[in-house]
C-alpha positions in Angstrom: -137.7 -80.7 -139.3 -135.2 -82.9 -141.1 -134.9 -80.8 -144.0 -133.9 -77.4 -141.6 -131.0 -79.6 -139.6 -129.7 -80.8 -143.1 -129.7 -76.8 -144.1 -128.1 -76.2 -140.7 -125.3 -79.0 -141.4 -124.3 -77.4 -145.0 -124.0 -74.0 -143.2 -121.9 -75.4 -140.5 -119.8 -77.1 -143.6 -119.8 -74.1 -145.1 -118.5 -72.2 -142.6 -115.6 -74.6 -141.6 -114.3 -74.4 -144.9 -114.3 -70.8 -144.6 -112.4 -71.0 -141.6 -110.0 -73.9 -143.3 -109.5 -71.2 -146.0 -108.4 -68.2 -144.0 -106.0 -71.0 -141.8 -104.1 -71.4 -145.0 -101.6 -68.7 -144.0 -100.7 -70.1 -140.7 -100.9 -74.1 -141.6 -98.1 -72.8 -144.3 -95.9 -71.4 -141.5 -96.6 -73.0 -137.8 -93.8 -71.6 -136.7 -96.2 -67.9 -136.0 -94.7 -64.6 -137.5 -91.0 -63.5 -136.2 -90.3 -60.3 -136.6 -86.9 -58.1 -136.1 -86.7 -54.5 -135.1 -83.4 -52.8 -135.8 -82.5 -49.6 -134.4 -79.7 -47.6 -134.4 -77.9 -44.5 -133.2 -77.6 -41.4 -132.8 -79.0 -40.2 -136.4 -77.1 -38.4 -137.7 -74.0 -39.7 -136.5 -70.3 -38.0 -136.7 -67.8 -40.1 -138.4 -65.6 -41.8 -135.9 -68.3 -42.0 -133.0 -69.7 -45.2 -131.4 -72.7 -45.5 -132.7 -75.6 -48.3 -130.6 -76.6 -50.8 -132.4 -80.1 -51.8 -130.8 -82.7 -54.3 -131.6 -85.4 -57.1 -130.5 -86.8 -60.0 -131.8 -90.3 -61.1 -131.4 -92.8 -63.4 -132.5 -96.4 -62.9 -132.5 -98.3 -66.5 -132.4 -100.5 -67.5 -134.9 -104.7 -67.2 -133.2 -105.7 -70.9 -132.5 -107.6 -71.9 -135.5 -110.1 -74.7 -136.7 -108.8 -76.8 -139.7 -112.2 -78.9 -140.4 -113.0 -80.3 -137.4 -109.4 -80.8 -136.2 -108.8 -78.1 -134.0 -104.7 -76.8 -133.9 -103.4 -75.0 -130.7 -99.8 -73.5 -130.4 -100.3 -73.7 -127.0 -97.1 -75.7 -126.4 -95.3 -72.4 -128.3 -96.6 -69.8 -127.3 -96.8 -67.8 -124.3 -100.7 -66.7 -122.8 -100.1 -63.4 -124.3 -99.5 -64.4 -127.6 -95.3 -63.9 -127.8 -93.2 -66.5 -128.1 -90.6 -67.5 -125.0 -87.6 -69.4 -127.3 -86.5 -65.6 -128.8 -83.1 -66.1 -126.0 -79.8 -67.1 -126.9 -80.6 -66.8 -130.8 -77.5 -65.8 -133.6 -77.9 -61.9 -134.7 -75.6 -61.4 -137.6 -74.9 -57.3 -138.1 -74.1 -56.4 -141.3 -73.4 -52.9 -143.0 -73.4 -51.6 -146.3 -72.4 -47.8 -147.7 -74.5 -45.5 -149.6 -73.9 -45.5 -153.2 -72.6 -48.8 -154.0 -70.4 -51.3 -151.9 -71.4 -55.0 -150.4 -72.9 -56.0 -147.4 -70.0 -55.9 -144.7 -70.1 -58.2 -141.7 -69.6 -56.5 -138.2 -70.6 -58.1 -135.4 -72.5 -61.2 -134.8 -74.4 -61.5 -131.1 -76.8 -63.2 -129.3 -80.1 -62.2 -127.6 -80.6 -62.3 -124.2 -83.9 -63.9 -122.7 -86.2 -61.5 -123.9 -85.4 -61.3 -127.6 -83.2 -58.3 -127.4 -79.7 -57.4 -128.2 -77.0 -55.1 -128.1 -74.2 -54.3 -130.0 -71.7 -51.1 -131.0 -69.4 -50.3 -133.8 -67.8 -46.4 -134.8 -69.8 -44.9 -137.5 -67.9 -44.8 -141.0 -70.2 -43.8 -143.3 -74.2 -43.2 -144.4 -75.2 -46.3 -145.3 -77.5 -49.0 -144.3 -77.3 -51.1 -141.3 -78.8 -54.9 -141.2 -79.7 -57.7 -138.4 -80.5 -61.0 -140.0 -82.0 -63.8 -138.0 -81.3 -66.9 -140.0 -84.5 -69.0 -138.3 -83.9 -71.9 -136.0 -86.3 -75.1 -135.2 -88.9 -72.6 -133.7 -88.8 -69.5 -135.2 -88.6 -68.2 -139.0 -85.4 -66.3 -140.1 -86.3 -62.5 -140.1 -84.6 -59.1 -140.5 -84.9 -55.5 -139.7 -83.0 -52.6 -141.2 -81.7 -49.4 -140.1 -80.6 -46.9 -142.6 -77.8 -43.9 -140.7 -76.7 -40.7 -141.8 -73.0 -40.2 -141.0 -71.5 -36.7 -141.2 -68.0 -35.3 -141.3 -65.0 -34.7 -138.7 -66.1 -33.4 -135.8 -63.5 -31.0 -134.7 -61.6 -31.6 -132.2 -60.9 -28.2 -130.3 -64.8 -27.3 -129.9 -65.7 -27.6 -126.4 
């Protein structure tokens, strides 16, 4: 009897320092996963039009996990649904850079609103790549999402 609860014990050992192992990932960053989605348009875009710059930024919580027997809840972060709720009023930096060379250009720098998203527009130039950096804040890691646009020449101007 003794001897089957001892075997018992090393298998429930065994199996929290599974679990301790796969936690690694999220004891390393507690902050959960932020991600930023970039779009913009139209695509392809005429030279000299507005083009929308679009884009959201989410976080998707870390699963509550078992560290040893210590268990570690985000509950205090995170929302029921597993996205965070501090994604408002965070610094979007835009920046663009041409095709075939060039440095990243700043363009525009805005804020999300209360749901992660923003909003911003700026005349298409050139083909090239657009960026949104997230630089992280006490919460949430700094992410970024990219958009890459293909700008084409003159539209004329007498074509109805």
């Amino acid at each position: 009897m003794m001897r089957r609860l001892a075997a018992g014990l090393v298998a429930a050992a065994a199996g929290a320092a599974v679990l301790a192992g796969t936690a690694a990932p999220a004891m390393a960053d507690p902050n959960g996963r932020t991600r930023l989605r970039l779009d913009v348009n139209p695509e392809p875009a005429w030279r000299g039009q507005p083009l929308s710059i679009k884009g959201k930024l989410s976080v998707k919580c870390d699963e509550d996990y078992i560290d040893g027997f210590v268990s570690v809840h985000h509950a205090d972060h995170c929302d029921e649904d597993g996205t965070w709720h501090r994604l408002g009023w965070k610094r979007i930096v835009i920046l663009f850079k041409p095709s075939g060379g060039g440095r990243w250009v700043h363009v525009d720098t805005v804020k999300t609103h209360r749901d992660g998203s923003f909003h911003a527009k700026a005349p298409a130039r050139a083909s090239g790549t657009w960026r949104a950096v997230f630089e992280g804040s006490r919460h949430l890691a700094p992410s970024e999402g990219a958009d890459w646009v293909k700008v084409l020449g003159h539209r004329h101007r007498h074509h109805h």
